[in-house]
mmCIF file as gemmi writes it, N, C-alpha and C atoms, coordinates in Angstrom:
data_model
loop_
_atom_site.group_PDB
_atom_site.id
_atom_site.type_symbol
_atom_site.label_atom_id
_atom_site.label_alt_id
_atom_site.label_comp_id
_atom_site.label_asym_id
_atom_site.label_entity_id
_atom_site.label_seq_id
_atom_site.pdbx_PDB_ins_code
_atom_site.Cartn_x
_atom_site.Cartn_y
_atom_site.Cartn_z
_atom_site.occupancy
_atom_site.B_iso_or_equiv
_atom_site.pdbx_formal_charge
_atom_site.auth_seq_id
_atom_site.auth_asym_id
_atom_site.pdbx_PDB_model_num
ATOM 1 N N . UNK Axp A 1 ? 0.847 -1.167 0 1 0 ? 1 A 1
ATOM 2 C CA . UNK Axp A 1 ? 0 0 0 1 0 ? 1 A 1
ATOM 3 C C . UNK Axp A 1 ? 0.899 1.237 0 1 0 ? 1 A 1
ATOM 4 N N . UNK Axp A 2 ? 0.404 2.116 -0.948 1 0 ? 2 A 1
ATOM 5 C CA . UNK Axp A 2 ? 1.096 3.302 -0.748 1 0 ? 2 A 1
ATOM 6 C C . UNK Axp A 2 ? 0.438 4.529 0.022 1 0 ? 2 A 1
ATOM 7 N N . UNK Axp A 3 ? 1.388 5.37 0.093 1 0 ? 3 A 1
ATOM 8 C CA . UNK Axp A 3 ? 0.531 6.591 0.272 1 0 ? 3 A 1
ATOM 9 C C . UNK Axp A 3 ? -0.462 7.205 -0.397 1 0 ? 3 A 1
ATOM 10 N N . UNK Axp A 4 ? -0.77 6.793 -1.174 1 0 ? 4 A 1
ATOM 11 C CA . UNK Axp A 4 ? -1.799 7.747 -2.502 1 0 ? 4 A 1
ATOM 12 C C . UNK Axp A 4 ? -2.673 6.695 -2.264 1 0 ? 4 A 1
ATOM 13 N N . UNK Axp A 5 ? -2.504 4.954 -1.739 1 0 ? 5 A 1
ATOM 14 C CA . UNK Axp A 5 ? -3.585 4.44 -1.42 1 0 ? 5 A 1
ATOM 15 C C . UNK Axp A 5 ? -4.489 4.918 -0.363 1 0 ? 5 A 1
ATOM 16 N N . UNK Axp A 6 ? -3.379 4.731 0.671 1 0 ? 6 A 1
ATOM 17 C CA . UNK Axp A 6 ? -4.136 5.563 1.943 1 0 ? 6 A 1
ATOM 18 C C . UNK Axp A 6 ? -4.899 7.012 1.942 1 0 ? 6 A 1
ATOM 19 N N . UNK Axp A 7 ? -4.267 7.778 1.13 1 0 ? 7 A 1
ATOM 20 C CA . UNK Axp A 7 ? -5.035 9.191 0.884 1 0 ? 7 A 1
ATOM 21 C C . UNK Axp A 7 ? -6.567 8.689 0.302 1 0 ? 7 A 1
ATOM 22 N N . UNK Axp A 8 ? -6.504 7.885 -0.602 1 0 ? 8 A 1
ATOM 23 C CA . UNK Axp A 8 ? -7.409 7.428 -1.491 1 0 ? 8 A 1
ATOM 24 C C . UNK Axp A 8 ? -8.721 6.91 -0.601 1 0 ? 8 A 1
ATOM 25 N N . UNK Axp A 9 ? -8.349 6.029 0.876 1 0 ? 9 A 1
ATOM 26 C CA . UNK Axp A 9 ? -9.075 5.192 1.491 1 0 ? 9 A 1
ATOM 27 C C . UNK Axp A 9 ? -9.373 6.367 2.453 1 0 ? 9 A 1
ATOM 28 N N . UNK Axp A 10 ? -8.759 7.294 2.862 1 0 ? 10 A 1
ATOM 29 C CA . UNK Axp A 10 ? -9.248 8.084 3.747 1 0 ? 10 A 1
ATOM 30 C C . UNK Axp A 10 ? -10.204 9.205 3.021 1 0 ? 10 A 1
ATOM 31 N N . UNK Axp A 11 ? -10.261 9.655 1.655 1 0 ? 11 A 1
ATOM 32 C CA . UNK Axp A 11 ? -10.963 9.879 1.097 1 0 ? 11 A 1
ATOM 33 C C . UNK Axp A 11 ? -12.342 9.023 1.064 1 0 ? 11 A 1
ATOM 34 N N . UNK Axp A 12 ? -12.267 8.103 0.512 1 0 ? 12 A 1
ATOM 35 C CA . UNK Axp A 12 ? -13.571 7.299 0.574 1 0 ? 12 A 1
ATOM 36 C C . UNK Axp A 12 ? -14.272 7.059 1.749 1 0 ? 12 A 1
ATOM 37 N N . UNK Axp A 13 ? -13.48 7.018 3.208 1 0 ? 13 A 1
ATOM 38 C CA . UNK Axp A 13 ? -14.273 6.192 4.477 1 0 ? 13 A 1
ATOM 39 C C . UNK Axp A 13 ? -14.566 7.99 4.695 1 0 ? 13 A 1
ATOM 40 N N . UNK Axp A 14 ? -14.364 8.875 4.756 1 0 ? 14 A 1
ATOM 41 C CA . UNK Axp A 14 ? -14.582 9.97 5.413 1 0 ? 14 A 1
ATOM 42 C C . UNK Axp A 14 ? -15.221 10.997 4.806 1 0 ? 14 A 1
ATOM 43 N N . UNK Axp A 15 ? -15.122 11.012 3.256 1 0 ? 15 A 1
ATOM 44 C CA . UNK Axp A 15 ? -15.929 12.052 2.434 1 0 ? 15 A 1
ATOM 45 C C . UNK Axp A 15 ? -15.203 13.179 2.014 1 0 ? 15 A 1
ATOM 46 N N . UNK Axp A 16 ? -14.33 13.114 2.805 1 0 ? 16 A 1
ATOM 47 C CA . UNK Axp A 16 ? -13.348 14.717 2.699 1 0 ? 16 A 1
ATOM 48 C C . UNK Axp A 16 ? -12.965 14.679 1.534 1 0 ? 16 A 1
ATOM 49 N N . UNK Axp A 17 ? -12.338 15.969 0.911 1 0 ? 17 A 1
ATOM 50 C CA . UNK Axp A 17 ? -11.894 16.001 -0.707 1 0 ? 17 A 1
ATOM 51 C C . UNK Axp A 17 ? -10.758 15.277 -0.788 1 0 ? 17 A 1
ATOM 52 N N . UNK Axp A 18 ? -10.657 14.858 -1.888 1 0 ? 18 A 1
ATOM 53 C CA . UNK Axp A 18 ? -9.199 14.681 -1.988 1 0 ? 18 A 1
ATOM 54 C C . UNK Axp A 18 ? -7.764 15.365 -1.634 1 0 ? 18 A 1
ATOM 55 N N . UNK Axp A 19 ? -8.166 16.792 -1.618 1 0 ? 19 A 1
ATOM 56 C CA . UNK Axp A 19 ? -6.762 17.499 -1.169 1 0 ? 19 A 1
ATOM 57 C C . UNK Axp A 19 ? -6.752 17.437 0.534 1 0 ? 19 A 1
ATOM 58 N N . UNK Axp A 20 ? -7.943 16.93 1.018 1 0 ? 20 A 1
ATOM 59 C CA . UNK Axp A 20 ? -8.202 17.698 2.766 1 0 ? 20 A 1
ATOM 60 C C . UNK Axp A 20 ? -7.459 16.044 3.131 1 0 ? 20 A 1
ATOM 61 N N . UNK Axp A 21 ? -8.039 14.851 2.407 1 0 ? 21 A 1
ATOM 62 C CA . UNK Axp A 21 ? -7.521 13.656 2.314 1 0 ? 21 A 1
ATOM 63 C C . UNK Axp A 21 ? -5.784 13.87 2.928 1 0 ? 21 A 1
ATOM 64 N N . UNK Axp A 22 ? -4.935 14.092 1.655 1 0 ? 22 A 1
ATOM 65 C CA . UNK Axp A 22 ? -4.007 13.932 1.32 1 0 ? 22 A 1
ATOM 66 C C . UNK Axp A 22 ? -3.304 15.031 2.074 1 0 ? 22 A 1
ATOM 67 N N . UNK Axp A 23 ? -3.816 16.118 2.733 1 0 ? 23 A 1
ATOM 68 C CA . UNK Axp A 23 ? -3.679 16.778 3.577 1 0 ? 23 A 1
ATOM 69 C C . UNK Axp A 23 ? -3.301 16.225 4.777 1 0 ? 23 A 1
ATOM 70 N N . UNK Axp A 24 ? -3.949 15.463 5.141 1 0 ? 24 A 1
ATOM 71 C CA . UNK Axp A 24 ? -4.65 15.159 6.795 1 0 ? 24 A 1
ATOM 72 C C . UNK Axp A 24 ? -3.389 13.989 6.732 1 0 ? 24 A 1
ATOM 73 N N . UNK Axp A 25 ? -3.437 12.814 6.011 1 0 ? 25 A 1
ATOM 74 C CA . UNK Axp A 25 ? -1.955 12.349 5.602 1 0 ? 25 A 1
ATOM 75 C C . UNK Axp A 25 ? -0.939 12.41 6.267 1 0 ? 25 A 1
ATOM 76 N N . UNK Axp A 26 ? -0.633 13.89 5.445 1 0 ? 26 A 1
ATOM 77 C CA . UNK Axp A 26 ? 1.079 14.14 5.186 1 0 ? 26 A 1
ATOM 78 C C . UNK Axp A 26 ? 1.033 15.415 6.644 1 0 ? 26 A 1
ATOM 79 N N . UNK Axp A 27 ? 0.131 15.279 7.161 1 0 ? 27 A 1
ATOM 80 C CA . UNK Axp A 27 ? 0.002 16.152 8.987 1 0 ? 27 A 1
ATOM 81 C C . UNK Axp A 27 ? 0.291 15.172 9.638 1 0 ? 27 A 1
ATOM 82 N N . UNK Axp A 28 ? -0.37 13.858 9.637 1 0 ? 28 A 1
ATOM 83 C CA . UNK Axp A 28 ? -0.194 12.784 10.481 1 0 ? 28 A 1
ATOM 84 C C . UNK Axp A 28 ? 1.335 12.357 10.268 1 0 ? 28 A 1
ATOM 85 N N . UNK Axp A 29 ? 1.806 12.091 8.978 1 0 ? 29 A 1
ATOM 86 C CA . UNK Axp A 29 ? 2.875 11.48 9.021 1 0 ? 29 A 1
ATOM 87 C C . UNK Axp A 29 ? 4.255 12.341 9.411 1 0 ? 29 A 1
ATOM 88 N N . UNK Axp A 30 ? 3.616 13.721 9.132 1 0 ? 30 A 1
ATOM 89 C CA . UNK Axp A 30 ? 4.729 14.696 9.872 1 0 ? 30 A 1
ATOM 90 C C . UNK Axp A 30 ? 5.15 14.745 10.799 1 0 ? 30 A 1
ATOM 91 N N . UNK Axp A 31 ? 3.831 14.279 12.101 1 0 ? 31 A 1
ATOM 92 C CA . UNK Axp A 31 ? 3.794 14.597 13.187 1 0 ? 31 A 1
ATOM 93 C C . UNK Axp A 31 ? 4.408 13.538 13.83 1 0 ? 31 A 1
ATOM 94 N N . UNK Axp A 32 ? 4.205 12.425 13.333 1 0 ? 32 A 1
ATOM 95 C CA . UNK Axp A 32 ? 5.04 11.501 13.312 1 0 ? 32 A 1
ATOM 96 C C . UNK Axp A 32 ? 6.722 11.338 13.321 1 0 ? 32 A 1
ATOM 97 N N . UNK Axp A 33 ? 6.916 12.199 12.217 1 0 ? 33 A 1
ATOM 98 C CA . UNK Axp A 33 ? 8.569 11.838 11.946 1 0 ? 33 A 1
ATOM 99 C C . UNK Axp A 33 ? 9.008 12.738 12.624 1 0 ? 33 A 1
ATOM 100 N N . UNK Axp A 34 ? 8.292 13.925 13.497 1 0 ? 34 A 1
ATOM 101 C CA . UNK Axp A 34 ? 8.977 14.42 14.558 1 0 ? 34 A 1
ATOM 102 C C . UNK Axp A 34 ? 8.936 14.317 15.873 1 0 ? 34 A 1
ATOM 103 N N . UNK Axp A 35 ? 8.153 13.947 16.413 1 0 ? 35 A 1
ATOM 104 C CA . UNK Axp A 35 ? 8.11 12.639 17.573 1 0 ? 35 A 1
ATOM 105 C C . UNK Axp A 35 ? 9.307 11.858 17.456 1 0 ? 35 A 1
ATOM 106 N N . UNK Axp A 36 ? 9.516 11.287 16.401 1 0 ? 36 A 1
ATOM 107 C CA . UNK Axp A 36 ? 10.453 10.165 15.998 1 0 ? 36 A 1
ATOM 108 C C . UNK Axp A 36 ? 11.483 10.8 16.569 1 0 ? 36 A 1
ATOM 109 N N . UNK Axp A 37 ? 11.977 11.932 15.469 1 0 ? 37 A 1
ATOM 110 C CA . UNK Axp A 37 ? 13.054 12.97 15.62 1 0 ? 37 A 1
ATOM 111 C C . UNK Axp A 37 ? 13.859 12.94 17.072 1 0 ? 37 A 1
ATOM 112 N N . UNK Axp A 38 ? 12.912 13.609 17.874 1 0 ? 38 A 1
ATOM 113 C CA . UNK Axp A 38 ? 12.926 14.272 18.999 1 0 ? 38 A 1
ATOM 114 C C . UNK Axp A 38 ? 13.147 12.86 19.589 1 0 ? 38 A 1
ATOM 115 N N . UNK Axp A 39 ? 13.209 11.558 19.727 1 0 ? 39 A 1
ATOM 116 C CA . UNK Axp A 39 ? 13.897 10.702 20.308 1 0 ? 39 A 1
ATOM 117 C C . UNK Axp A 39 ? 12.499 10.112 21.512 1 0 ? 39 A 1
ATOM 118 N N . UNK Axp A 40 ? 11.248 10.534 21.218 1 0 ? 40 A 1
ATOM 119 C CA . UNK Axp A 40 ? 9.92 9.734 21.35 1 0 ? 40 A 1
ATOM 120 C C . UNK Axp A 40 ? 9.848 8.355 21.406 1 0 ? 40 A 1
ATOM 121 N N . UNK Axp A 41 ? 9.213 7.825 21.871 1 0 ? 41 A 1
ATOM 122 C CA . UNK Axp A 41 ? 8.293 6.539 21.259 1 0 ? 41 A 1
ATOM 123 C C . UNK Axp A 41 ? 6.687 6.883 21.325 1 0 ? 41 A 1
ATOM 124 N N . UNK Axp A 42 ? 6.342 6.213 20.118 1 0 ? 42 A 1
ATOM 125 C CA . UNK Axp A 42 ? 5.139 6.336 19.539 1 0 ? 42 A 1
ATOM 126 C C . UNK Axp A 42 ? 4.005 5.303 19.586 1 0 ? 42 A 1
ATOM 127 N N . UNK Axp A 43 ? 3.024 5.324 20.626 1 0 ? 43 A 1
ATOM 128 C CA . UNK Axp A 43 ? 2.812 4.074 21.108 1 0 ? 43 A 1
ATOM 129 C C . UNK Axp A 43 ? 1.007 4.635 20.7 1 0 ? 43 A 1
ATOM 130 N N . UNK Axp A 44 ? 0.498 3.695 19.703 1 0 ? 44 A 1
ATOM 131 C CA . UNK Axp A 44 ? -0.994 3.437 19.308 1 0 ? 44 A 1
ATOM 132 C C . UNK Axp A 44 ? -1.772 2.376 19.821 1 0 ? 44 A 1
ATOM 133 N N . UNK Axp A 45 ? -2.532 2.658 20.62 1 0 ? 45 A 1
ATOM 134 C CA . UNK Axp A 45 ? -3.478 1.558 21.066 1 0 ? 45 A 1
ATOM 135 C C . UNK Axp A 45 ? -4.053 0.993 20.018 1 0 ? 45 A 1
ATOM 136 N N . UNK Axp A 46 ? -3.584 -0.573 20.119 1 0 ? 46 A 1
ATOM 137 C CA . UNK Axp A 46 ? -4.459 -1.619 19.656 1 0 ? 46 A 1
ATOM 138 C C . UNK Axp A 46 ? -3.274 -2.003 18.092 1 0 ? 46 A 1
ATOM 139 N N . UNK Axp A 47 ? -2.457 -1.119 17.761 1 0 ? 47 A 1
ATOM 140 C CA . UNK Axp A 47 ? -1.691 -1.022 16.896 1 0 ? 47 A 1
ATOM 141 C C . UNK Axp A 47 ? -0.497 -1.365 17.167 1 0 ? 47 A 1
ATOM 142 N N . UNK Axp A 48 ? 0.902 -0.758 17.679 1 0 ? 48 A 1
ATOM 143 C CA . UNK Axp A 48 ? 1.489 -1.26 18.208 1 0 ? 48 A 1
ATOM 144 C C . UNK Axp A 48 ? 2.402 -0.01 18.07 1 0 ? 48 A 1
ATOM 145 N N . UNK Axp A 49 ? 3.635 -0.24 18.682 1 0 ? 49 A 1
ATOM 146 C CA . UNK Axp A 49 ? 4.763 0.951 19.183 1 0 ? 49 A 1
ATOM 147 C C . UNK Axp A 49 ? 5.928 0.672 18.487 1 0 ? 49 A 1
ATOM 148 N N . UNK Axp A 50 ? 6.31 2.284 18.118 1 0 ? 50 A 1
ATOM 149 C CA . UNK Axp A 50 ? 7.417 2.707 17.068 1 0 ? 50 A 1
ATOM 150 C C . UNK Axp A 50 ? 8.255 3.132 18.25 1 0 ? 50 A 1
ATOM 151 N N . UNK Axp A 51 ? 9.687 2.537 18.3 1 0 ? 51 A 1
ATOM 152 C CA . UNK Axp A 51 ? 11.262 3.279 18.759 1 0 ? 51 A 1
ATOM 153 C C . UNK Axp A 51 ? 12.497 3.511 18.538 1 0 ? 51 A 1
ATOM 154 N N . UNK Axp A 52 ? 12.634 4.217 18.474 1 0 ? 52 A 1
ATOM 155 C CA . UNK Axp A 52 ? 14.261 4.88 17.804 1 0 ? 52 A 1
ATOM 156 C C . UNK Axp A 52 ? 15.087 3.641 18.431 1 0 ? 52 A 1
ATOM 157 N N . UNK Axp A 53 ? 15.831 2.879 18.403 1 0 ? 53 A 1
ATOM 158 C CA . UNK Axp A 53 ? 16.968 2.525 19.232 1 0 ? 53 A 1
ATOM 159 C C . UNK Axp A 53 ? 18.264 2.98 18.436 1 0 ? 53 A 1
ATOM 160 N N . UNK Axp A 54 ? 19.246 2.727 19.323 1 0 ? 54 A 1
ATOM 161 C CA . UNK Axp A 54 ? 20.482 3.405 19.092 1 0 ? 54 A 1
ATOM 162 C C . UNK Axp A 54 ? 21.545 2.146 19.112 1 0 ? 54 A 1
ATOM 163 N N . UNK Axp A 55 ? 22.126 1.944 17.781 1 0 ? 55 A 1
ATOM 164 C CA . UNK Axp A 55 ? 23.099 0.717 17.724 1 0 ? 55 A 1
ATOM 165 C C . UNK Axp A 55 ? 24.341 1.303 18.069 1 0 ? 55 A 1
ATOM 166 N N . UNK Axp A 56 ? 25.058 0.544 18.714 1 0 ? 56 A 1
ATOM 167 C CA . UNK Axp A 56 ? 26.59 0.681 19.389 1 0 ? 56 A 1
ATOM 168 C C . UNK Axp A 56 ? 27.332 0.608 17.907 1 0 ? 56 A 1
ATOM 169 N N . UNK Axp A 57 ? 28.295 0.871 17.972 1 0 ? 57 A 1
ATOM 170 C CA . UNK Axp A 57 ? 29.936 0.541 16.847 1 0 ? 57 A 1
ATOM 171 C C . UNK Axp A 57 ? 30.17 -1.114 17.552 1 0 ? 57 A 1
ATOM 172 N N . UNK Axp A 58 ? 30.015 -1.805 16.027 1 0 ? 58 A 1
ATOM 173 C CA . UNK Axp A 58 ? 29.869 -3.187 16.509 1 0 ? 58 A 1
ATOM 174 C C . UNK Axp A 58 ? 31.215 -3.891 15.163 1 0 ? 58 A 1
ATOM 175 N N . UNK Axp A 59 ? 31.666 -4.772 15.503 1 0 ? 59 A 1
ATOM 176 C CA . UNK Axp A 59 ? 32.373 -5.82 14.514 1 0 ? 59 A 1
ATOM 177 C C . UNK Axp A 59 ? 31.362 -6.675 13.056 1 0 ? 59 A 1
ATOM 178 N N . UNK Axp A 60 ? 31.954 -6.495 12.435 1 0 ? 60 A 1
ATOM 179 C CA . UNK Axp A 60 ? 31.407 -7.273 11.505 1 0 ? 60 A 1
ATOM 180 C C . UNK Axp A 60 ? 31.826 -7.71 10.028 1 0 ? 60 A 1
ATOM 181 N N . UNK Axp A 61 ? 31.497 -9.114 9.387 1 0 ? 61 A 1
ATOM 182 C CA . UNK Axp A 61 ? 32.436 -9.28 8.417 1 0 ? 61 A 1
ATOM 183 C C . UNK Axp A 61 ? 31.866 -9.177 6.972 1 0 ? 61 A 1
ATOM 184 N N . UNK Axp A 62 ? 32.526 -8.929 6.213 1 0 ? 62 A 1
ATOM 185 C CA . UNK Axp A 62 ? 32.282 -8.468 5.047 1 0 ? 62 A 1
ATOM 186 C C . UNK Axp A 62 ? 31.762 -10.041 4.416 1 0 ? 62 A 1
ATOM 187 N N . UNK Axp A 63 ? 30.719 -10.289 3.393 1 0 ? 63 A 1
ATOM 188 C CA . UNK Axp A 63 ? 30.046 -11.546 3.488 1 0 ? 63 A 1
ATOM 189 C C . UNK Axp A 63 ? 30.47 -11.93 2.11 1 0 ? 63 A 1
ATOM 190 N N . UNK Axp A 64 ? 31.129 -11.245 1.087 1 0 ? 64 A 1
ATOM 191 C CA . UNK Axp A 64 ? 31.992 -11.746 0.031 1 0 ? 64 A 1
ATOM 192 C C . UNK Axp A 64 ? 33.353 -11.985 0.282 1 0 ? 64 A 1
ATOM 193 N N . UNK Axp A 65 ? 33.919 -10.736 0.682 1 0 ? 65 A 1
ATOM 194 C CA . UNK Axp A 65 ? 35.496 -11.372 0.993 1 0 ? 65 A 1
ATOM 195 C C . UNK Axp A 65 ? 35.787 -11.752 2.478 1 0 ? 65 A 1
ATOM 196 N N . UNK Axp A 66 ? 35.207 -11.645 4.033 1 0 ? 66 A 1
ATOM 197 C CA . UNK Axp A 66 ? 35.377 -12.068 4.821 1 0 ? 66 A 1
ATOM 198 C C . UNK Axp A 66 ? 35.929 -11.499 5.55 1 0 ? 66 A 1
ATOM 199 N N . UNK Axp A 67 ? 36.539 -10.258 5.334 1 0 ? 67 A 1
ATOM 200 C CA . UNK Axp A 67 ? 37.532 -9.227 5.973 1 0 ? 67 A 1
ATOM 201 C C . UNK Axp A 67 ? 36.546 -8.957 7.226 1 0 ? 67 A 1
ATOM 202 N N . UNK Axp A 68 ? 37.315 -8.969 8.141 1 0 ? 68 A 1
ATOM 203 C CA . UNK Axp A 68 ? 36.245 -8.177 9.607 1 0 ? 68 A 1
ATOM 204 C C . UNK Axp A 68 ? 36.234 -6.393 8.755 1 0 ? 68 A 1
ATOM 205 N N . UNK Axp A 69 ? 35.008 -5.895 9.807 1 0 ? 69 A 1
ATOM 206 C CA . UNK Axp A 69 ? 34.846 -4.235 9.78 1 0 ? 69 A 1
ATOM 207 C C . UNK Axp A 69 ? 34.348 -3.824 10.875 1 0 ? 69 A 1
ATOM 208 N N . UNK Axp A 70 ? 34.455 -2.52 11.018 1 0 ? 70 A 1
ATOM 209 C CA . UNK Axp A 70 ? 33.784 -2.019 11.623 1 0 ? 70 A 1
ATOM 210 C C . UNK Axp A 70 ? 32.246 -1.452 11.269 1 0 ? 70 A 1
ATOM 211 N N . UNK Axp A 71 ? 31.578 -1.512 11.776 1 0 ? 71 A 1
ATOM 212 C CA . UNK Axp A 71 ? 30.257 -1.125 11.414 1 0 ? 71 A 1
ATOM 213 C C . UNK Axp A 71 ? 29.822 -0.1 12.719 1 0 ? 71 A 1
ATOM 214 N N . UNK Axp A 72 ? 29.514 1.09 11.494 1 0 ? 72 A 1
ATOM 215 C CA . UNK Axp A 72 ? 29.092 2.338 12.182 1 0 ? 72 A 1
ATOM 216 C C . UNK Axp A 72 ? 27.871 2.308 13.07 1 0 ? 72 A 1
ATOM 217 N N . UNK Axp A 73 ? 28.098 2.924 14.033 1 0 ? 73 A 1
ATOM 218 C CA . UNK Axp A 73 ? 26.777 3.303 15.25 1 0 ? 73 A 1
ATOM 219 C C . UNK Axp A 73 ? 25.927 4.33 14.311 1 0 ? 73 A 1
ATOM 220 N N . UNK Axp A 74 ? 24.699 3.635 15.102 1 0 ? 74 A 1
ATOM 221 C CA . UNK Axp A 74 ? 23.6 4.634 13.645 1 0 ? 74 A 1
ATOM 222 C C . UNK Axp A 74 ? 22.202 4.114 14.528 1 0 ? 74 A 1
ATOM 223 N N . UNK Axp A 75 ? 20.928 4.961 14.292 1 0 ? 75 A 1
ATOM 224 C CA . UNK Axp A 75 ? 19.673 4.465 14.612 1 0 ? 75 A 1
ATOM 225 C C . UNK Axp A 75 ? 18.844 4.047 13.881 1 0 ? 75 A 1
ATOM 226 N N . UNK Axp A 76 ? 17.946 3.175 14.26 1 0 ? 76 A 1
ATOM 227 C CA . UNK Axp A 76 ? 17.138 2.027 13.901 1 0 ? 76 A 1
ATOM 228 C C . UNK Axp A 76 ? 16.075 2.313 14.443 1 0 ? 76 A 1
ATOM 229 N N . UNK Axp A 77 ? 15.187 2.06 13.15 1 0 ? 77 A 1
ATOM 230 C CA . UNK Axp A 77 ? 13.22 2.278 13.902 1 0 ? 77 A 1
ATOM 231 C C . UNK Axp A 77 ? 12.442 0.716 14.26 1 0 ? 77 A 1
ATOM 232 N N . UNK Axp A 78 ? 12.124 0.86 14.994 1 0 ? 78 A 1
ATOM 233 C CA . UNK Axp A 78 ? 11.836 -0.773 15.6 1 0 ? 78 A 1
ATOM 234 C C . UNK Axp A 78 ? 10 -0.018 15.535 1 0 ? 78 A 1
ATOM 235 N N . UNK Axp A 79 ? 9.572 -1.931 15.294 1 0 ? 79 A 1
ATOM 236 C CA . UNK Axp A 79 ? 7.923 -1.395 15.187 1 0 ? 79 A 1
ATOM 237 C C . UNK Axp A 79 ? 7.783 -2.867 15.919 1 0 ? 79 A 1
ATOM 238 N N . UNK Axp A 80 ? 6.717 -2.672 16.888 1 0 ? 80 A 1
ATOM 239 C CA . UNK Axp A 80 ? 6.821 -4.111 17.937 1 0 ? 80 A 1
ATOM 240 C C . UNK Axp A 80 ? 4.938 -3.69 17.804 1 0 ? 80 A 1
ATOM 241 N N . UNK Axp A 81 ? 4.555 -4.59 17.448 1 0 ? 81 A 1
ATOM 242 C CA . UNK Axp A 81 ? 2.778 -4.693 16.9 1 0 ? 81 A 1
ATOM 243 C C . UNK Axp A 81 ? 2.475 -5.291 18.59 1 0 ? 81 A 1
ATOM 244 N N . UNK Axp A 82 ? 1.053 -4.901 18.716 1 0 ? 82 A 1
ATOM 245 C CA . UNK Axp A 82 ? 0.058 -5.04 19.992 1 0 ? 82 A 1
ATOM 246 C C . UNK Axp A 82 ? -0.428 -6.017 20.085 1 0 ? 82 A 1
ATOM 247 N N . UNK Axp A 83 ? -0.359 -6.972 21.089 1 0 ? 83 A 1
ATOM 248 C CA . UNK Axp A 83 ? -0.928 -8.455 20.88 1 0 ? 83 A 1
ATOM 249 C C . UNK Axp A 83 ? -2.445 -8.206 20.633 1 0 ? 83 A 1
ATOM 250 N N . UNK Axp A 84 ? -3.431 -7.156 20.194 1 0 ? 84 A 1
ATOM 251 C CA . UNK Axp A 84 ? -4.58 -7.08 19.412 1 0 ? 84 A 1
ATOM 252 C C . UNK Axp A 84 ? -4.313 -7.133 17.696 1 0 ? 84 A 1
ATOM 253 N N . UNK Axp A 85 ? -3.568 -6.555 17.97 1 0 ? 85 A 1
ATOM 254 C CA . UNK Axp A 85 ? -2.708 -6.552 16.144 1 0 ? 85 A 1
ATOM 255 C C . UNK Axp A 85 ? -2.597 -8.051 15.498 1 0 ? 85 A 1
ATOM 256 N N . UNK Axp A 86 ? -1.946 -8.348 16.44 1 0 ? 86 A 1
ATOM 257 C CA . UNK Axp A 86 ? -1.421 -9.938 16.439 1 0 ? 86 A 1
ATOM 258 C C . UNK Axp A 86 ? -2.395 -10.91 16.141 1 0 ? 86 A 1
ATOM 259 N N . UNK Axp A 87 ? -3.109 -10.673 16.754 1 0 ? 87 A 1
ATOM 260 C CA . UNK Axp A 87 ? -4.464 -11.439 17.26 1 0 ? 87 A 1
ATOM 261 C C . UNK Axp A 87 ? -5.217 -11.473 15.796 1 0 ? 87 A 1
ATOM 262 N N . UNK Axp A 88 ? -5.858 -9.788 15.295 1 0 ? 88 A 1
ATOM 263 C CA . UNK Axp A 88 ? -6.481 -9.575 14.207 1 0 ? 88 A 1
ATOM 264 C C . UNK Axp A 88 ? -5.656 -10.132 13.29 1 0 ? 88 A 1
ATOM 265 N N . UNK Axp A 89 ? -4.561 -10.557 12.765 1 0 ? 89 A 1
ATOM 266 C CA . UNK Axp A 89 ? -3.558 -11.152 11.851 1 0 ? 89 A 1
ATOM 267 C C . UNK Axp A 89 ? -3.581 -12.404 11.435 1 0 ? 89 A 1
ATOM 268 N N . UNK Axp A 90 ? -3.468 -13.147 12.992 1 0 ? 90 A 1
ATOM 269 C CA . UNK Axp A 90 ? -3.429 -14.294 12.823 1 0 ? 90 A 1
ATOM 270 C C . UNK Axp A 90 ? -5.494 -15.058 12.862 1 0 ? 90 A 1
ATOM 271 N N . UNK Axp A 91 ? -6.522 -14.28 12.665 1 0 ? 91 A 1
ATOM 272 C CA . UNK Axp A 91 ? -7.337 -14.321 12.675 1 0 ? 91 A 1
ATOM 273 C C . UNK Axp A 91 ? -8.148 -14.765 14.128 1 0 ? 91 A 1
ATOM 274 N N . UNK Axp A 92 ? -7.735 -13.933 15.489 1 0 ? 92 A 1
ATOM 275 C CA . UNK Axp A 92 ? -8.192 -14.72 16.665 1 0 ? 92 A 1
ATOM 276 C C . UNK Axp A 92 ? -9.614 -14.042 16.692 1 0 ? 92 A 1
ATOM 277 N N . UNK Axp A 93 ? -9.553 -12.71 16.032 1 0 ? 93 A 1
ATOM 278 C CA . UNK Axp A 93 ? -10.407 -11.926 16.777 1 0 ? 93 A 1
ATOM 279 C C . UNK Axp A 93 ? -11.714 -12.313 15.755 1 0 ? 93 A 1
């Protein structure tokens, strides 16, 4: 699914125009990536929770030639789904 789907579906379930659609969107997802930013976690009931973690400077080997490296410290978005999520997925609910 893309974004232009989702604009598309929030258009249809809600009535709004297409621009208020695609609007409402790219507010949510803003608001989002600055939460993120700012070093947040983003936690949706029934959905599940977004968190920055922070990887250390770790060892690691190159998987064609085998040479060890270093591998740079850098952050990672982790998405850990709500055991309702889970549930609706695996069809409990």
């Amino acid at each position: 699914m893309t974004k232009a789907d989702i604009v598309e579906v929030v258009h249809n379930r809600t009535g709004f125009s297409k621009k208020e659609s695609s609007e409402a969107v790219e507010s949510i997802l803003d608001i989002l990536k600055e939460v993120l930013e700012e070093g947040e976690k983003i936690k949706l009931s029934g959905f599940g929770n977004f968190v920055i973690r922070n990887k250390e400077v770790r060892k690691g080997r190159n998987p064609k030639t085998g040479q060890e490296m270093e591998i740079t410290a850098r952050s990672v978005l982790t998405f850990k789904p709500s055991q309702k999520l889970k549930d609706h997925i695996n069809g409990a609910e």
